[in-house]
KEDREN-103090 format. One line per field, with one value per residue (C-alpha): y, z, x. Coordinates in steps of 0.05 Angstrom, whole numbers, plus 5000, padded with zeros to 4 digits. Example, Ala and Ser with C-alpha at 12.3 -4.5 7.8 and 13.67 -1.06 7.14 Angstrom:
c2: (4910;4979)
c3: (5156;5143)
c1: (5246;5273)
***
This chain:
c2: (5709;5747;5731;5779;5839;5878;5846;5809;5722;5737;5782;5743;5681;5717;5745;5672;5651;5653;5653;5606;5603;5567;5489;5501;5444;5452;5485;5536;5513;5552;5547;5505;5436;5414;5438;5498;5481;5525;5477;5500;5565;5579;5551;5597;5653;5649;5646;5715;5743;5734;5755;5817;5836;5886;5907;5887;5846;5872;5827;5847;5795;5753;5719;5669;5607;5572;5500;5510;5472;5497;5575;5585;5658;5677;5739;5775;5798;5858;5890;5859;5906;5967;5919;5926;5874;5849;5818;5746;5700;5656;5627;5612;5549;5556;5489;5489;5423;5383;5438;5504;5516;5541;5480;5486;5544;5525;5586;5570;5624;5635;5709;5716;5746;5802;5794;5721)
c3: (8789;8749;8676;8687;8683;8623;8586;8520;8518;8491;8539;8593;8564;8547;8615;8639;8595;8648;8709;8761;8751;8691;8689;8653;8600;8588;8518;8471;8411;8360;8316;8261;8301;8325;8282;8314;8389;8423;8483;8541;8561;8501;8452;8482;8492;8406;8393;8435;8413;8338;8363;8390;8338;8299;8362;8412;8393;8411;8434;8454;8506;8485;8555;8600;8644;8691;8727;8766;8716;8658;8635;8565;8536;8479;8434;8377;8344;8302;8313;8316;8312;8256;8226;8230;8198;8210;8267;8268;8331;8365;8433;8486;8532;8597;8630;8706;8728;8790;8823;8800;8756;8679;8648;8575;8532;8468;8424;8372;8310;8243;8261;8205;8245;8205;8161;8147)
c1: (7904;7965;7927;7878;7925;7914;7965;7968;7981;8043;8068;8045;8081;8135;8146;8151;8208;8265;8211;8219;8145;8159;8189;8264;8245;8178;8147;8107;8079;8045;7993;8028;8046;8107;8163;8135;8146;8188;8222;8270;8282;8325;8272;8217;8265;8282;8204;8192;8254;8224;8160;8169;8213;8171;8136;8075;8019;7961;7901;7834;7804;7744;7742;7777;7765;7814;7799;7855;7901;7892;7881;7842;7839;7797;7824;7828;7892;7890;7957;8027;8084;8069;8026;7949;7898;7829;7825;7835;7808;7853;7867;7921;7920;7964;7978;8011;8039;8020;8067;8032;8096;8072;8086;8051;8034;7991;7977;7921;7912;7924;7959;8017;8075;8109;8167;8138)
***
């Protein structure tokens, strides 16, 4: 399965903004409910645009479970863009639809982005 590529939950999702292994209208939504969901390809492409601003985020795995729906990762954020912190848990849900296409991506942490 692609997730378990060294690579971070946001630059997974944010790979799959203009995928076609993404539904067009489907959504992210952050942390901070649902002013903060990110719908469309245009809404998701604005949140990673945002995001990867000020550089990567980096994310150190915890561990992962898939049920063949639904894709949970664990991690811990101590890096996002110049900016280095104590790391701070948090977790990203990936949903697929009945036709394998990503159709959900829930990001759950309480990672400040920089420049916020």
């Amino acid at each position: 399965f692609f997730f378990f590529k060294q690579k971070t939950a946001y630059e997974i999702s944010a790979c799959l903004v203009g995928s076609e292994m993404c539904i067009r209208d489907r959504y992210l939504r952050e942390p901070s409910g649902s002013k903060y969901k990110h719908v469309g390809q245009r809404g998701r492409q604005a949140f990673y645009d945002m995001a990867f601003a000020a550089g990567g985020v980096n994310l150190i795995h915890c561990s992962a479970t898939f049920d063949g729906r639904v894709f949970a990762v664990e991690y811990i954020c101590d890096e996002w863009g110049t900016m280095k912190f104590t790391g701070q848990a948090g977790m990203a849900i990936y949903e697929l639809s009945s036709s394998g296409k990503l159709a959900a991506v829930r990001i759950y942490d309480d990672v400040t982005p920089p420049n916020e």
